[in-house]
MIMARNU-254757 format. One line per field, with one value per residue (C-alpha): residue number from 1; residue in three letters; z, x, y. Coordinates in steps of 0.1 Angstrom, whole numbers, plus 5000, padded with zeros to 4 digits. Each point is the difference from the previous one (the first is absolute). Example, Ala and Ser with C-alpha at 12.3 -4.5 7.8 and 13.67 -1.06 7.14 Angstrom:
<sites>
k <- [1 2]
r <- [ALA SER]
z <- [5078 4993]
x <- [5123 5014]
y <- [4955 5034]
</sites>
This chain:
<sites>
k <- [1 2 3 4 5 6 7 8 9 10 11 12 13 14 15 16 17 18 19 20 21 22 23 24 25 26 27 28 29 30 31 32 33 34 35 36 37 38 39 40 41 42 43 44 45 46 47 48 49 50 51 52 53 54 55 56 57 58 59 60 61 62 63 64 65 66 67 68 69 70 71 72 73 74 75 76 77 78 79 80 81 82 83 84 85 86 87 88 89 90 91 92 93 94 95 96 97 98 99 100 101 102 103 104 105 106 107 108 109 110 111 112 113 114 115 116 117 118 119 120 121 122 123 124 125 126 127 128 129 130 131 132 133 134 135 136 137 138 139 140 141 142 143 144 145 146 147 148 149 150 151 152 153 154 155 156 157 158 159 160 161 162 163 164 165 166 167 168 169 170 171 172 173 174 175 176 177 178 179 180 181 182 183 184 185 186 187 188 189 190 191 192 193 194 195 196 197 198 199 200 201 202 203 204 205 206 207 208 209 210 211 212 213 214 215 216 217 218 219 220 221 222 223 224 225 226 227 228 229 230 231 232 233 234 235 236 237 238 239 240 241 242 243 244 245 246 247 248 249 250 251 252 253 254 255 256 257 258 259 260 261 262 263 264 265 266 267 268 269 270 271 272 273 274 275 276 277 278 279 280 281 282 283 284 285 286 287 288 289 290 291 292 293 294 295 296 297 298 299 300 301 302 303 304 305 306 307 308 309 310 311 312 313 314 315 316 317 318 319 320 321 322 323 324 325 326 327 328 329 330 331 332 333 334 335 336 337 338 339 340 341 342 343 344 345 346 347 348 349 350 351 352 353 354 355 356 357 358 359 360 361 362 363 364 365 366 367 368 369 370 371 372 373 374 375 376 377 378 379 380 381 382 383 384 385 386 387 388 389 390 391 392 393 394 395 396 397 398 399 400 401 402 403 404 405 406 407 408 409 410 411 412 413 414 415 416 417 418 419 420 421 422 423 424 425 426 427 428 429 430 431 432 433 434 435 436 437 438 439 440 441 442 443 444 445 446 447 448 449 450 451 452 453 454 455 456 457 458 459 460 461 462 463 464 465 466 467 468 469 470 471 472 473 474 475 476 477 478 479 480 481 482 483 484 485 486 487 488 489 490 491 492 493 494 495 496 497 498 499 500 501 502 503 504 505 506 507 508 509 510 511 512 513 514 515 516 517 518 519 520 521 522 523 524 525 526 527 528 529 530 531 532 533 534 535 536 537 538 539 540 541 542 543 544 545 546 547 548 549 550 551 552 553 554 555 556 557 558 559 560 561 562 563 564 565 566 567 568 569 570 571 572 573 574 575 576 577 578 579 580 581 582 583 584 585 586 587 588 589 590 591 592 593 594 595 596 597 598 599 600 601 602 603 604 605 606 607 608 609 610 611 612 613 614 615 616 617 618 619 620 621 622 623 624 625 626 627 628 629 630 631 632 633 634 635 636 637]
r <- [UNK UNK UNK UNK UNK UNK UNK UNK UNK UNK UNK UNK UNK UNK UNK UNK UNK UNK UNK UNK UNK UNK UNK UNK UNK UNK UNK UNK UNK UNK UNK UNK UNK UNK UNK UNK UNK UNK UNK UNK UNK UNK UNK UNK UNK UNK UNK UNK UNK UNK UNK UNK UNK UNK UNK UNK UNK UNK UNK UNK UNK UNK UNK UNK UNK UNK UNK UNK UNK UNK UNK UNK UNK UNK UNK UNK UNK UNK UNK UNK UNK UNK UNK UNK UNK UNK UNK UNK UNK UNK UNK UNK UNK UNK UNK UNK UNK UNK UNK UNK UNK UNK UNK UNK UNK UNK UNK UNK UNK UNK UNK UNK UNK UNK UNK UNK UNK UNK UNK UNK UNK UNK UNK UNK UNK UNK UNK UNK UNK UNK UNK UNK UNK UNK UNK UNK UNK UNK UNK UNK UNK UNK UNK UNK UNK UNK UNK UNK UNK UNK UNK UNK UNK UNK UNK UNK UNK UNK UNK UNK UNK UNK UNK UNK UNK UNK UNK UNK UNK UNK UNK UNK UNK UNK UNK UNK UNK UNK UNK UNK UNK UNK UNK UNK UNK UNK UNK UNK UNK UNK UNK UNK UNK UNK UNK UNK UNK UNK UNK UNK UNK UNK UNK UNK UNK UNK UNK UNK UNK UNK UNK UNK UNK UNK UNK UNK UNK UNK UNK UNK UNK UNK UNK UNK UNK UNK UNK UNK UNK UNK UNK UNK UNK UNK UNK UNK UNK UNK UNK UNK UNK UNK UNK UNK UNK UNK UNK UNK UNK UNK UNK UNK UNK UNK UNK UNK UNK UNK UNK UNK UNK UNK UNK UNK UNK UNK UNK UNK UNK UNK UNK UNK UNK UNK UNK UNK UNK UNK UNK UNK UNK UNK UNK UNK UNK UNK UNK UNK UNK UNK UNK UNK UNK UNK UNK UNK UNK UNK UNK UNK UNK UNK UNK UNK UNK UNK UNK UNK UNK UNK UNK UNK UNK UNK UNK UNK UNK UNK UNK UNK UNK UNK UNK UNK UNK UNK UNK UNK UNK UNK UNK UNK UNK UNK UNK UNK UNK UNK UNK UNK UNK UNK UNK UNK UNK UNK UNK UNK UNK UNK UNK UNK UNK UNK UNK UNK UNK UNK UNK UNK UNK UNK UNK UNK UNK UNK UNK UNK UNK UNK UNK UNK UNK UNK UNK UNK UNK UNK UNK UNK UNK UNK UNK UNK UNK UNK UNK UNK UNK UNK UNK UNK UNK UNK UNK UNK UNK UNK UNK UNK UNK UNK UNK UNK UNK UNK UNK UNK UNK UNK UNK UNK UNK UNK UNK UNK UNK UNK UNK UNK UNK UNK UNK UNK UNK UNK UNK UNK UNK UNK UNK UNK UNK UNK UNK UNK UNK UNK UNK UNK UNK UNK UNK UNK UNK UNK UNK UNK UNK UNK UNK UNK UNK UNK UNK UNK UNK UNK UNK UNK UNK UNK UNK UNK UNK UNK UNK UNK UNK UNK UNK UNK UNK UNK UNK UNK UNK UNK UNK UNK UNK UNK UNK UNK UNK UNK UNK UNK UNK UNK UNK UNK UNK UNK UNK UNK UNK UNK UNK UNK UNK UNK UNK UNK UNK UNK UNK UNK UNK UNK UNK UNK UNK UNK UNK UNK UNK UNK UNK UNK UNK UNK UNK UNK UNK UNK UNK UNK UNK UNK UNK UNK UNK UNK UNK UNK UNK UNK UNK UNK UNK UNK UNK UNK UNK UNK UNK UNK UNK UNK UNK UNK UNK UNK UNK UNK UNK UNK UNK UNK UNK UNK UNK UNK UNK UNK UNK UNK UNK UNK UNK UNK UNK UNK UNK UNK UNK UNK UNK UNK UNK UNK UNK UNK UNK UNK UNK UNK UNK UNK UNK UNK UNK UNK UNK UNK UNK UNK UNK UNK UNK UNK UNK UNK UNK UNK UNK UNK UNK UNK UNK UNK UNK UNK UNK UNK UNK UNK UNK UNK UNK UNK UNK UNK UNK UNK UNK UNK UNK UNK UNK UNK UNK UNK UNK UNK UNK]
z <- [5000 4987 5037 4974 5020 4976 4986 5022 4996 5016 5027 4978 4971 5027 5009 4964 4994 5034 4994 4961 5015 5025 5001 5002 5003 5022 4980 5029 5041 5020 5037 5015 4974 5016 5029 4992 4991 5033 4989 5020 4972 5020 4974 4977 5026 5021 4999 4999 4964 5004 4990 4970 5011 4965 4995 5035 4980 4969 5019 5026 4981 4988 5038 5013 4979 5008 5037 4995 4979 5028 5025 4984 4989 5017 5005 5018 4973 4975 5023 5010 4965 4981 4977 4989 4990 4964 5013 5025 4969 4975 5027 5002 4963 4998 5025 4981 5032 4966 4987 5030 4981 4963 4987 4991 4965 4997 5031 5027 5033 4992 5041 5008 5018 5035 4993 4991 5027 5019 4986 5005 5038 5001 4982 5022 5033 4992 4970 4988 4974 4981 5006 4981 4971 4999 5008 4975 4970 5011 5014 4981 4973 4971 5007 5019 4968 4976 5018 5000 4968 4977 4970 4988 4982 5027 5022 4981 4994 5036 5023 4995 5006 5030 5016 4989 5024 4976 5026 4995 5010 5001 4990 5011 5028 4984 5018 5001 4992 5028 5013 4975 4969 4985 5001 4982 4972 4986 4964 4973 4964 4973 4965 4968 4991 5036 4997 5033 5026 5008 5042 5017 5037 5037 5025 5041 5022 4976 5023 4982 4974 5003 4996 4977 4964 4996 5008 5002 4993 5000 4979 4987 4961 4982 5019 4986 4998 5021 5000 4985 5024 4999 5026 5007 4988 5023 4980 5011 4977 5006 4994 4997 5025 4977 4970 4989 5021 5036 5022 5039 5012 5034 5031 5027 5035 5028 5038 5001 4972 4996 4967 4984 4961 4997 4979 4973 4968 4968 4967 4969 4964 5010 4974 5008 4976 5002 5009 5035 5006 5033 4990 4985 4997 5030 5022 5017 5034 5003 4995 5029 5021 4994 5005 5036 5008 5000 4997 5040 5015 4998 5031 5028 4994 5003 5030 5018 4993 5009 5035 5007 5000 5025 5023 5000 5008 5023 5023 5002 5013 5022 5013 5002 5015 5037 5019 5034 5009 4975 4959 4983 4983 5038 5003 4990 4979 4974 5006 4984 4970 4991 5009 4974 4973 5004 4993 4973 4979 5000 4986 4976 4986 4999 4981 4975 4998 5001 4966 4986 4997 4986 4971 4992 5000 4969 5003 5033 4987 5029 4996 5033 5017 4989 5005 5037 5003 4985 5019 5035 5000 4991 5029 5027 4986 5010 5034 5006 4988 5021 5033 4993 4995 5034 5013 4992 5014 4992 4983 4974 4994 4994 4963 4996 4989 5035 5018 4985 5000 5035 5007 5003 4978 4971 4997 4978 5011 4990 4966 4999 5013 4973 4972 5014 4996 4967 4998 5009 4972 4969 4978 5012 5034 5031 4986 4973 5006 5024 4972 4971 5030 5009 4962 4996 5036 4986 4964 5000 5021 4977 4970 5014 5015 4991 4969 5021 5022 4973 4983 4968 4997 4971 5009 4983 5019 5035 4989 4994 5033 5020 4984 5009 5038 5004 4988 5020 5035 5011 4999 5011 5027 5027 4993 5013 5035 5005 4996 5013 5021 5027 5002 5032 4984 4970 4980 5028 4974 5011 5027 5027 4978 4988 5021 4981 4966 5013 5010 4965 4983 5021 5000 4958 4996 5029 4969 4972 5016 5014 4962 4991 5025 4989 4968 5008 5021 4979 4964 4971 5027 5013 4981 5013 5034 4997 5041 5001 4968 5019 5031 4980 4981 5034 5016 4968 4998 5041 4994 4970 5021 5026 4980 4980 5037 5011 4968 4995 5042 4994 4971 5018 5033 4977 4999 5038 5000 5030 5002 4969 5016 5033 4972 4980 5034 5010 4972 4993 5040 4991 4960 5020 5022 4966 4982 5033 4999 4963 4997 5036 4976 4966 4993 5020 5019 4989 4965 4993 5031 4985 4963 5008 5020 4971 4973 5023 5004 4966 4991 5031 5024 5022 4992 5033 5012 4978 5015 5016 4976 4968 4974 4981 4967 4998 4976 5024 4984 4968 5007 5002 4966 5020 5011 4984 4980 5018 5032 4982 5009 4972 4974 4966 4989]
x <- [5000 5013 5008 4994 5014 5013 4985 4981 4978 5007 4980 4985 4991 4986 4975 4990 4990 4978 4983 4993 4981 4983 4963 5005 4962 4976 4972 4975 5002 5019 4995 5032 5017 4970 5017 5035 4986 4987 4965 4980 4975 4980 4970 5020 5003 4968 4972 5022 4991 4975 5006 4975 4981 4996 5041 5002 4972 5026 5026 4986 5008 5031 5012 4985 5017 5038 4990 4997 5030 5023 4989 5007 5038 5031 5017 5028 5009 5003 5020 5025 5002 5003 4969 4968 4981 4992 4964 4995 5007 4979 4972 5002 4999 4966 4981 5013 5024 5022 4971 4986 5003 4995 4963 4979 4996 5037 5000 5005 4978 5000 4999 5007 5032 4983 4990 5040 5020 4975 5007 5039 4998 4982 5030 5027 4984 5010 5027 5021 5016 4968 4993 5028 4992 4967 5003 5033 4976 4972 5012 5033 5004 4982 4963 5001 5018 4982 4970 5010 5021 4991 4986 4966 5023 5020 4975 4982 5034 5015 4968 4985 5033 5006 4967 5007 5032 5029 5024 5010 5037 5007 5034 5013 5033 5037 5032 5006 4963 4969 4985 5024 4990 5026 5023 4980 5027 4974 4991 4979 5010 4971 5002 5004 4965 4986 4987 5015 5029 5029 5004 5030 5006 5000 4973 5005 4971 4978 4971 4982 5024 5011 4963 4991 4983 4995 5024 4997 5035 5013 5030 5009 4997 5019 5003 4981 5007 4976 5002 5040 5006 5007 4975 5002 4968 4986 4974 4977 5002 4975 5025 4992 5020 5004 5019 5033 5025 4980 5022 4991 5036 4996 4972 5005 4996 4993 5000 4962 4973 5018 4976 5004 5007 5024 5031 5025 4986 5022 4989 5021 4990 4965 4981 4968 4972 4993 4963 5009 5013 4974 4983 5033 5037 5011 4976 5011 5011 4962 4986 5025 4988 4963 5000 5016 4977 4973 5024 5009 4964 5008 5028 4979 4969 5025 5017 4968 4989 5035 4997 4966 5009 5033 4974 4979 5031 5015 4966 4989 5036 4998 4973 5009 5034 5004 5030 5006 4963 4984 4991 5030 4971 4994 5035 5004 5031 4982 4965 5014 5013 4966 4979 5021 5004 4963 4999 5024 4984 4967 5020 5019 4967 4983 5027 4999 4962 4996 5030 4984 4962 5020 5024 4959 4983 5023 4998 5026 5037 5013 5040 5007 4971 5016 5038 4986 4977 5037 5019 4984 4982 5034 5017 4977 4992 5037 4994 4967 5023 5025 4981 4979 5035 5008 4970 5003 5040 5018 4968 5001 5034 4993 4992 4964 5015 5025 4969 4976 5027 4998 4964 4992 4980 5015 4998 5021 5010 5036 4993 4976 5027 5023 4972 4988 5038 5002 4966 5024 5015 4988 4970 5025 5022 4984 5027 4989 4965 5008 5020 4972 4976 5020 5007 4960 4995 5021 4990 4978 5028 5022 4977 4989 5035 5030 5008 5006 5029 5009 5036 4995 4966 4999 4988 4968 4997 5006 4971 4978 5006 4998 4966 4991 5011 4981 4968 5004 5013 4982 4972 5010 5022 4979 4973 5026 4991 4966 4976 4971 5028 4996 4966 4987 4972 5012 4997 4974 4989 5031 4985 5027 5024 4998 5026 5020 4991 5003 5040 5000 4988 5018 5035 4992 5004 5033 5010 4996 5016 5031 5007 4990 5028 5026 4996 5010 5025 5021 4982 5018 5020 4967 5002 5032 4990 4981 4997 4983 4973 4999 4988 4974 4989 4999 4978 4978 4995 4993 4970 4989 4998 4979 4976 4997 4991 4981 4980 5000 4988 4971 4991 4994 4987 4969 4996 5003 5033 5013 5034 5014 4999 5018 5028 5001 5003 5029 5018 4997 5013 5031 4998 4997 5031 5019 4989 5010 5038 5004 4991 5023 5029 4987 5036 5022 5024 5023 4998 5032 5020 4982 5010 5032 5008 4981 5024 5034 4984 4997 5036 5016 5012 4979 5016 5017 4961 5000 5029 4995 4976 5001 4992 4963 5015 5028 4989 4983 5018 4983 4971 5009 4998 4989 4967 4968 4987 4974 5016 5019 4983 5006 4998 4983 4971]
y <- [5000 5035 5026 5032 5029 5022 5028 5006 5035 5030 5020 5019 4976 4975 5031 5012 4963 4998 5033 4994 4967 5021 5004 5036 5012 4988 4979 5006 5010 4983 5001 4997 5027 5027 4992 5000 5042 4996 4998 4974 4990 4974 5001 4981 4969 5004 4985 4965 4983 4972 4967 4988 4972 4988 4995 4982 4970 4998 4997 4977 4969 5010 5004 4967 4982 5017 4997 4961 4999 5023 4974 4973 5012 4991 5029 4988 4976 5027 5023 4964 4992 5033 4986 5004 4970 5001 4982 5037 5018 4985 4997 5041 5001 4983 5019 5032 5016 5011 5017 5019 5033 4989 5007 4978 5003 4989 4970 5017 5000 5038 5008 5033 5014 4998 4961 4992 5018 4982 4968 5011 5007 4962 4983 5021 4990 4966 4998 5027 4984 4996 5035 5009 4972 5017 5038 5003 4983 5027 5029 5010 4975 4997 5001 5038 5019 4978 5014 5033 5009 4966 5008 4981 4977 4990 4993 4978 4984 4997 5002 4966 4979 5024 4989 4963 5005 5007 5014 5035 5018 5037 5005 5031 4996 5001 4998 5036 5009 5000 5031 5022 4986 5024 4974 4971 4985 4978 5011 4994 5011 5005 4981 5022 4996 5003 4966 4988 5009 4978 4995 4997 5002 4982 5004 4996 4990 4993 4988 4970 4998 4965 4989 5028 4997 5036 5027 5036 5013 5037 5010 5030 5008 5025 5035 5031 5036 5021 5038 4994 4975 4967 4976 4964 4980 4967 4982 4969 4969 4966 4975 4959 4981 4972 5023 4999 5014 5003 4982 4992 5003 4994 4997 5022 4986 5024 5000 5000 4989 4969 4992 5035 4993 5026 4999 5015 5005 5003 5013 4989 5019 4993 5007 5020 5013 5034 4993 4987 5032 5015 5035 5015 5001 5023 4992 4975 5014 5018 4965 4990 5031 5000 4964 4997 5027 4973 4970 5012 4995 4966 4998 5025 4973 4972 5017 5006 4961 4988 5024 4985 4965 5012 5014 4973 4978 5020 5007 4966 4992 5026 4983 4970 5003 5001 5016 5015 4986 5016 5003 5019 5021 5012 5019 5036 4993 4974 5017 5034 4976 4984 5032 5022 4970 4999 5037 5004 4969 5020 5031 4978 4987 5036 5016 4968 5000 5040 5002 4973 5008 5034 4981 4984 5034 5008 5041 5000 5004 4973 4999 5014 4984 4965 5014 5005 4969 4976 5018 5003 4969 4981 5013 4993 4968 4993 5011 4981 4970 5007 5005 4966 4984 5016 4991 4963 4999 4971 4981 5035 4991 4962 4987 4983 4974 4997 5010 4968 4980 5000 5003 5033 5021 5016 5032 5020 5024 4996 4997 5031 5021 4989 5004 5033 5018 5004 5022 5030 4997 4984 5024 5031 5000 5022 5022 5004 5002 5031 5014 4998 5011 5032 5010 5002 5013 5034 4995 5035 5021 4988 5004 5040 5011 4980 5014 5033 4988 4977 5014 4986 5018 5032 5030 4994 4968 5017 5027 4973 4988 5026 5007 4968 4999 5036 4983 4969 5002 5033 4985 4961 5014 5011 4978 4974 5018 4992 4971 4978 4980 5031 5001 4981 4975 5000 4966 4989 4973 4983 4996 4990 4997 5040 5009 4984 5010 5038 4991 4985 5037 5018 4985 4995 5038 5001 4975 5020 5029 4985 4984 5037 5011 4977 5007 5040 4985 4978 5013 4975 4981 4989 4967 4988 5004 4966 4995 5031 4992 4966 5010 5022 4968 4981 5025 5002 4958 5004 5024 4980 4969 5018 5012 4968 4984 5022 5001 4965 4994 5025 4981 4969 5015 5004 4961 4995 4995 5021 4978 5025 5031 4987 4988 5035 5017 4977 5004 5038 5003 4983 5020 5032 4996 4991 5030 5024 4983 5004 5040 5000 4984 5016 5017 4970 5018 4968 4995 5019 4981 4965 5007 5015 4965 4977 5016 4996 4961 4994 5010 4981 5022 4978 4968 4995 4994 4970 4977 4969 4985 4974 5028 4988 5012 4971 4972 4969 4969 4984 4976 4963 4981 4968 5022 4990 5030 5011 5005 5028 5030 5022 4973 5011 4976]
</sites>
């Protein structure tokens, strides 16, 4: 396999290539960018959306049938052997979980968005490894662009062996290129007569690719000149697994998801015709974009389904498990661990639902709403794993199959913890996420103002600016001020939980006026201080995730069920006191002391710190030859 690490684009080139891809207006409101302005638009999230009664009857069947399936799986076989039975996957095929999506006119179930996350937070509450065969086919490989960008052609083409269960790949990670896709060196080069382009190039990660029939690969086609500049182009191609040249190189293996298809994918001269080309040459990194703003709903439900099967684990044992003369569940120190996983699955399932039933609405522009739903939902999916690990001590630490073998029940809570991990990373790193999050949070300062600070700016351009500023921020300013969130009653539909929801307005205009105030304070330097725009984003996803609760809690009060609002009230206490230490630490009186260290680190000066230890970078020996096979880890299939 090639290590391609030369070349590589420069700081600049890697940001013309991000922004050209950029959705850079706003295809309908957006909740969470009002408040980024600090604009707490809660008519565009309240009244919660109700379910429709008639998509819970199509889907019924559909679900009954995975529910039987799920329990009749061995999990812990496909996690010991790094497998999925061919029988499991063929058995998904027929009753369509390939298809969820995928009208009916072409196969498909055609279930709406709602019906599969929920189908995905099923499968991840007891397999994750088959919610990555599944969610990879439907939510970033082929069926999602197809869906989206395919022309009439193509889907009549691709859509009915997608809902038969040909396995789709999205082909997108390189060596040197993942969240900068600046540096992609994959290419593809266009015939003479435009008939077809010629594919060369090496893929990392590919999740389903070793299984895959269909891939959706980006590569970049000849650059163009735009306003006398050259620019990189990305397109999508539909390529056929079984062509000439597509090469499975290797199968991944990973600490967790033991099953996870995922390998190195080579493309040789592959031949492709220009009709598999998706909606147009250059497009491809907005089909990337646009599609991971949906394709990402898939991990908060699967988070929240994963988090509710830890709490049910983790409460019965605490329950069930006796110490110092009474039930571990009785003690303040494991009490405070169920109580707040309790509270944090109900917010993790709000902001799902609440982005969601927005993505189904169709006139909500949701990228930030599902940057914050991956993103938050992610992380404190890790901690509800890690506290029922803690929780369960040494038996969270134990294997199922350790734990069966002898004779108690096997829970796993090991492998869950191992499976959840990687949700921090893959479909964009928290990093990431914050950083995408924070360029929209000061999209319109930048858009009204930067161009005056900006010294590359013309005159003209600075003009233009300053006209700009002078109609904006008079009047946004002082508005920031004042609100309903200081009127005693206010949101008394909230009943107990209006309290809350005043905090919530109130601390979403401090918001917008402290990223208001750093922007005067650092002007163009702003976007380098990333620990500053993170703690922005942080405080932002914390009042998102309050409201969500709260409006999700009211929603269901209305049924009788009084348990919600004691759950939104827990977790906004513990929100609340994360949203009062972020402004405290808006400007980090330690991020120069902590980057000045990280950079002296990084070149050595600290090596002394690293004696005494067998360094992880020297080689580990070669694997015995008299090994069978499969007990090689890494070994490619």
């Amino acid at each position: 396999m090639s290590q391609q690490t030369s070349g590589l684009a420069t700081e600049k080139e890697a940001r013309d290539v991000a922004e050209a891809a950029r959705e850079s207006e706003w295809s309908g409101p957006s909740f969470v960018r009002e408040l980024f302005l600090g604009r707490f638009r809660l008519d565009l999230i309240h009244p919660h959306p109700e379910e429709d009664p008639a998509e819970v009857e199509r889907a019924k069947p559909f679900f009954d049938r995975l529910e039987a399936f799920l329990r009749r799986i061995d999990s812990d076989m496909i996690d010991r052997t790094g497998e999925i039975p061919e029988e499991y996957v063929q058995e998904l095929r027929d009753m369509g979980a390939f298809g969820i999506k995928i009208p009916k006119e072409y196969g498909g179930l055609g279930l709406s968005y709602s019906s599969y996350v929920k189908a995905m937070a099923m499968v991840t509450s007891k397999d994750g490894s088959l919610t990555a065969l599944l969610s990879a086919h439907q939510s970033i490989g082929l069926p999602q662009p197809l869906k989206l960008f395919g022309s009439e052609e193509q889907k009549a083409k691709f859509f009915p062996r997608l809902a038969k269960g040909a396995i789709s790949a999205f082909a997108l990670t390189e060596v040197d290129a993942g969240s900068d896709p600046a540096n992609m060196h994959s290419h593809a080069e266009p015939s003479a007569d435009g008939s077809h382009f010629i594919l060369n190039g090496e893929k990392l990660w590919c999740t389903n690719g070793t299984r895959a029939d269909l891939f959706v690969v980006m590569a970049r086609t000849p650059d163009v000149v735009v306003n006398g500049k050259s620019r990189k182009q990305i397109t999508a191609f539909i390529v056929e697994a079984s062509w000439p040249g597509v090469e499975v190189v290797h199968r991944c293996r990973f600490m967790g998801l033991k099953a996870i298809e995922n390998g190195v994918i080579r493309f040789t001269n592959v031949k492709i015709p220009s009709e598999n080309v998706l909606w147009g040459t250059g497009k491809g990194l907005k089909i990337a974009l646009i599609t991971l703003n949906t394709g990402r709903l898939t991990l908060p439900a699967s988070a929240a389904g994963g988090s509710k099967a830890l709490l049910l684990a983790s409460r019965t044992w605490a329950q069930e498990r006796v110490q110092w003369g009474a039930p571990i569940g009785k003690h303040e120190a494991v009490a405070k661990k169920v109580g707040m996983m309790a509270a944090n699955t109900f917010a993790m399932e709000a902001i799902s639902g609440l982005t969601v039933a927005m993505a189904e609405r169709g006139n909500y522009d949701i990228r930030l709403e599902a940057a914050i739903a991956k993103m938050y939902n992610t992380e404190h999916g890790w901690h509800i794993v890690d506290d029922a690990l803690q929780i369960r001590g040494g038996r969270g630490y134990e294997t199922a199959d350790s734990l069966r073998a002898r004779g108690e029940r096997p829970i796993p809570i090991e492998r869950a913890m191992r499976d959840a991990r990687i949700n921090l990373i893959f479909e964009g790193s928290s990093e990431i996420m914050r950083l995408f999050i924070a360029r929209e949070a000061v999209d319109h300062h930048f858009k009204t103002a930067f161009a005056l600070v900006d010294k590359e700016s013309s005159t003209s351009d600075k003009v233009a600016a300053f006209g700009r500023v002078m109609k904006f921020y008079p009047a946004w300013y002082p508005k920031r001020w004042i609100g309903r969130g200081q009127v005693p009653g206010a949101f008394g539909d909230f009943g107990e939980l209006a309290g809350h929801m005043r905090y919530a307005e109130r601390h979403t205009r401090k918001l917008g006026r402290a990223i208001f105030h750093a922007m005067v304070r650092f002007g163009p330097k702003l976007e380098r201080r990333q620990l500053v725009l993170f703690r922005a984003v942080d405080i932002g996803a914390e009042l998102f995730a309050m409201t969500a609760a709260c409006v999700r809690a009211t929603w269901l009060a209305k049924s009788g069920n009084r348990h919600a609002v004691a759950l939104a009230d827990l977790f906004c206490r513990a929100a609340r006191e994360r949203v009062d230490r972020l402004f405290d630490e808006f400007y980090g009186k330690y991020d120069a002391a902590l980057y000045r260290v990280a950079q002296e680190v990084m070149k050595g000066e600290y090596a002394w710190l690293e004696t005494g230890i067998i360094s992880p970078l020297e080689p580990t020996g070669e694997p015995r030859l008299d090994w069978p096979r499969s007990a090689i880890p890494d070994a490619a299939d």
